[in-house]
N, C-alpha and C positions, 0 to 999 in steps of 0.2 A: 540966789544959786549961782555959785562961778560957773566961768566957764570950761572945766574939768569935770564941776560934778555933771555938769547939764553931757556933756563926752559921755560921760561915764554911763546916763544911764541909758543915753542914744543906742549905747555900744550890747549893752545888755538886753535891749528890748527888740533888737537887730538879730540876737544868738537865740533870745527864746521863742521869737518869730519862725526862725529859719528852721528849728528843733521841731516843732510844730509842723509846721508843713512837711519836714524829713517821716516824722513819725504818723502822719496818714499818707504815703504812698504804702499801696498795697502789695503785701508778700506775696511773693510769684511760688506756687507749688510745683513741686517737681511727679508729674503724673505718665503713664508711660499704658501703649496701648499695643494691641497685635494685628497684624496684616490681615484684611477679612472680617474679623470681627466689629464691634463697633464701640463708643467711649458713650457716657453722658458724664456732663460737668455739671460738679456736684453742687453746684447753688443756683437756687428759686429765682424764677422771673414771673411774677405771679399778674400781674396787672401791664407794667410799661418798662419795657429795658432791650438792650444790645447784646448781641453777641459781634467781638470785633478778633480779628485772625492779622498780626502782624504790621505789615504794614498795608496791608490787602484795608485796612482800617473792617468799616461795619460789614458784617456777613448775613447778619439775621437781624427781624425788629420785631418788638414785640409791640402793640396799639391795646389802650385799656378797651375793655369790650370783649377778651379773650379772644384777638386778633393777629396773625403773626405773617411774616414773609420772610420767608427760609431759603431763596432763589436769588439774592441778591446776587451771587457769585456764580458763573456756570460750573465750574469746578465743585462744585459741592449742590449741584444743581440731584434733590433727590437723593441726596444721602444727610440733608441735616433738616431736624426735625425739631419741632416745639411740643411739647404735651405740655393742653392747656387746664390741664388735671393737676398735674406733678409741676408745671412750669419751669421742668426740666429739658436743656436742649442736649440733642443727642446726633453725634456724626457716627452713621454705619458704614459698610466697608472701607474699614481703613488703608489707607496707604502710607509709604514710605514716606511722599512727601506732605502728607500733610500734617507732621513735625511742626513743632512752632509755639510760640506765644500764644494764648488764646483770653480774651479776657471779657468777662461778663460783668457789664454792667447793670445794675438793679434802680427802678426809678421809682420800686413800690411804696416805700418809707417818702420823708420831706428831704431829705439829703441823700443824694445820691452814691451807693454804693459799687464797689469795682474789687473783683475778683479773678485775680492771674494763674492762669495756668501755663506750665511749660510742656507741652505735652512731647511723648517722645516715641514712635512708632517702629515696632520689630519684628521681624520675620520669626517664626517659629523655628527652629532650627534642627535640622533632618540629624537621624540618626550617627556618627562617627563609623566610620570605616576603617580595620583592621585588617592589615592583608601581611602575611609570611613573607619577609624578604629573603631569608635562608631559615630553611625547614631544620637544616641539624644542628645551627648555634642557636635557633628560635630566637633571631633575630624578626623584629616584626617593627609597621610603620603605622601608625593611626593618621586618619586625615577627613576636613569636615571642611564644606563649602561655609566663604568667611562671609560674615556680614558686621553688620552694628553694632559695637564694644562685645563681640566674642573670643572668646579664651579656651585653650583648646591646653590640656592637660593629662597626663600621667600620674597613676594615684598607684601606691603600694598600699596596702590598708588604709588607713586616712594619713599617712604621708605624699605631699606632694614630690614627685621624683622629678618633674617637668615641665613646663609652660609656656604657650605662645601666644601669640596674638598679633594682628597686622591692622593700619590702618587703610590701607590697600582691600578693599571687599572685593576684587573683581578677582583675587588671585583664591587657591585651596591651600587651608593651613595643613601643617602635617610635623610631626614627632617621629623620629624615630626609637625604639628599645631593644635593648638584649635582655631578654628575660631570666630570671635565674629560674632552674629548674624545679628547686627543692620548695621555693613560694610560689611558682608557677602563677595559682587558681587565687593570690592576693591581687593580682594585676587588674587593674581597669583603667579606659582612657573614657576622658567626658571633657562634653561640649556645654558650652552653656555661652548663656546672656542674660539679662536684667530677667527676663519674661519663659524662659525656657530652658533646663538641660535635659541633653542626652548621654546615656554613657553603652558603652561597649566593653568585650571581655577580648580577650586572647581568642584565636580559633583555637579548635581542636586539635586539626592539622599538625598545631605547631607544637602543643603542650602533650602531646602523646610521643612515646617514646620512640625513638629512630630506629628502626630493626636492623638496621646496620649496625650500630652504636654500641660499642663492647663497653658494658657493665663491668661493676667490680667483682659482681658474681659469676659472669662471664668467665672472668679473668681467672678467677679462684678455680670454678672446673673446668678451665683448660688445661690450669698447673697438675690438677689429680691426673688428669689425661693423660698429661704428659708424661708424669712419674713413673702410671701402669705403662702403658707402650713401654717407655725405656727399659723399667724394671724386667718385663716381659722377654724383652730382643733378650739380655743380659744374660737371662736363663735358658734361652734358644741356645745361646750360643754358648754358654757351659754344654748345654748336652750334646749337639752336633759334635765338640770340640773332643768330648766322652766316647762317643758313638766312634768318632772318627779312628783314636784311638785302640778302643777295644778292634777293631777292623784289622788295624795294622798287627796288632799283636797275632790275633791268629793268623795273619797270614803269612808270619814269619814263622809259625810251629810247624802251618800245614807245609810251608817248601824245607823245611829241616826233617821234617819227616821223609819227605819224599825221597831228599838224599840219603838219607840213612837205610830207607829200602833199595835205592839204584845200587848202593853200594854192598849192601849184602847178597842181591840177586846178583852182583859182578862177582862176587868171592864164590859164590856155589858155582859158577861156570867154569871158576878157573881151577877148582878143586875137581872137577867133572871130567877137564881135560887131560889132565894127569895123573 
């Protein structure tokens, strides 16, 4: 054998070594829990095995004999449990931070077994708030206390119109919309995260109509309105104008009359006198 080939198969038994060992490191699951509630990770420790958190390394042990101690940590002192039924371990009330790696090792079989999880803890997420910022453009503002990868959107029937999101949790996210009238009751805003959405509508307030707010039907019977009035005056004022007239006439007969009697009772006086 040269010394090429002897390289050669150094070189080969070094890749399908390294292959080997690559392909028994264990997949890490991507698993996700809620604030309060509690998780169990979903592989058996039936006889002798670990539960290990991190770098915090072992948390829990299990001893054959169906034996366990779950107190290694104070932090988790009375909230992680072994069932030696199920050989399931289980952490109840959750919290924010106990987020993390978690990895269970099994010693029941001859070769020892390991099981990753990534687990990831979420607050439930409260209701979205919709509050009128102008009642007559129905302009409006949605907004929801932010936390852990939440998203905070505007929806017109299942079109999205808007979206945010911060990495910042300490601040309140918030949208603003101008609503169109005529789809008004298509509008929703919603909140969500991996483990929870909420959604919200429009107020009332805002999507009911403004009593101020001159319609186009308004507008049409104000024009009749306006026609009768004017048409109305129009004919007032023919007749006054009538009226007036007829006035004047007689009372130019009645004073031609009158002279026409001064002057005939002056001729009988003067025919009287001589």
């Amino acid at each position: 054998m040269t010394t090429f080939q002897y390289l050669g198969i150094s070189v080969r038994f070094i890749i399908v070594l390294y292959s080997a060992q690559h392909s028994e490191q264990p997949e890490t699951r991507q698993v996700n829990g809620i604030v309060g509630t509690f998780f169990y990770f979903p592989e058996r420790v039936l006889t002798s095995g670990n539960l290990l958190y991190g770098d915090l390394g072992n948390i829990a042990q299990v001893y054959p004999g169906k034996q366990s101690n779950t107190n290694l940590e104070k932090r988790y002192k009375n909230r992680l449990h072994w069932n030696n039924v199920t050989g399931v371990f289980t952490l109840s009330d959750l919290q924010i931070d106990d987020s993390g790696v978690y990895t269970v090792e099994n010693g029941d079989a001859e070769e020892k077994m390991t099981h990753t999880f990534q687990l990831t803890v979420y607050y439930v997420l409260s209701k979205p708030q919709v509050t009128v910022h102008d009642n007559i453009s129905c302009s409006v503002v949605c907004s929801v206390e932010n936390g852990r990868e939440v998203t905070l959107s505007w929806y017109k029937g299942g079109e999205i119109l808007n979206q945010t999101s911060s990495p910042d949790h300490n601040i309140t996210l918030s949208i603003p919309l101008k609503v169109d009238e005529q789809n008004r009751d298509s509008y929703r805003c919603e909140a969500a995260n991996p483990v929870s959405k909420e959604t919200a509508v429009v107020p009332h307030s805002c999507i009911e109509s403004d009593p101020f707010k001159v319609t186009d039907g308004d507008c049409l019977i104000i024009a009749v309105i306006c026609v009768l009035v004017a048409s109305g005056l129009v004919v007032l004022a023919i007749y006054l104008k009538k009226r007036r007239n007829e006035h004047s006439h007689a009372g130019i007969h009645l004073l031609m009359g009158r002279s026409e009697q001064v002057y005939k009772d002056w001729s009988h006086l003067e025919t009287t006198l001589t």
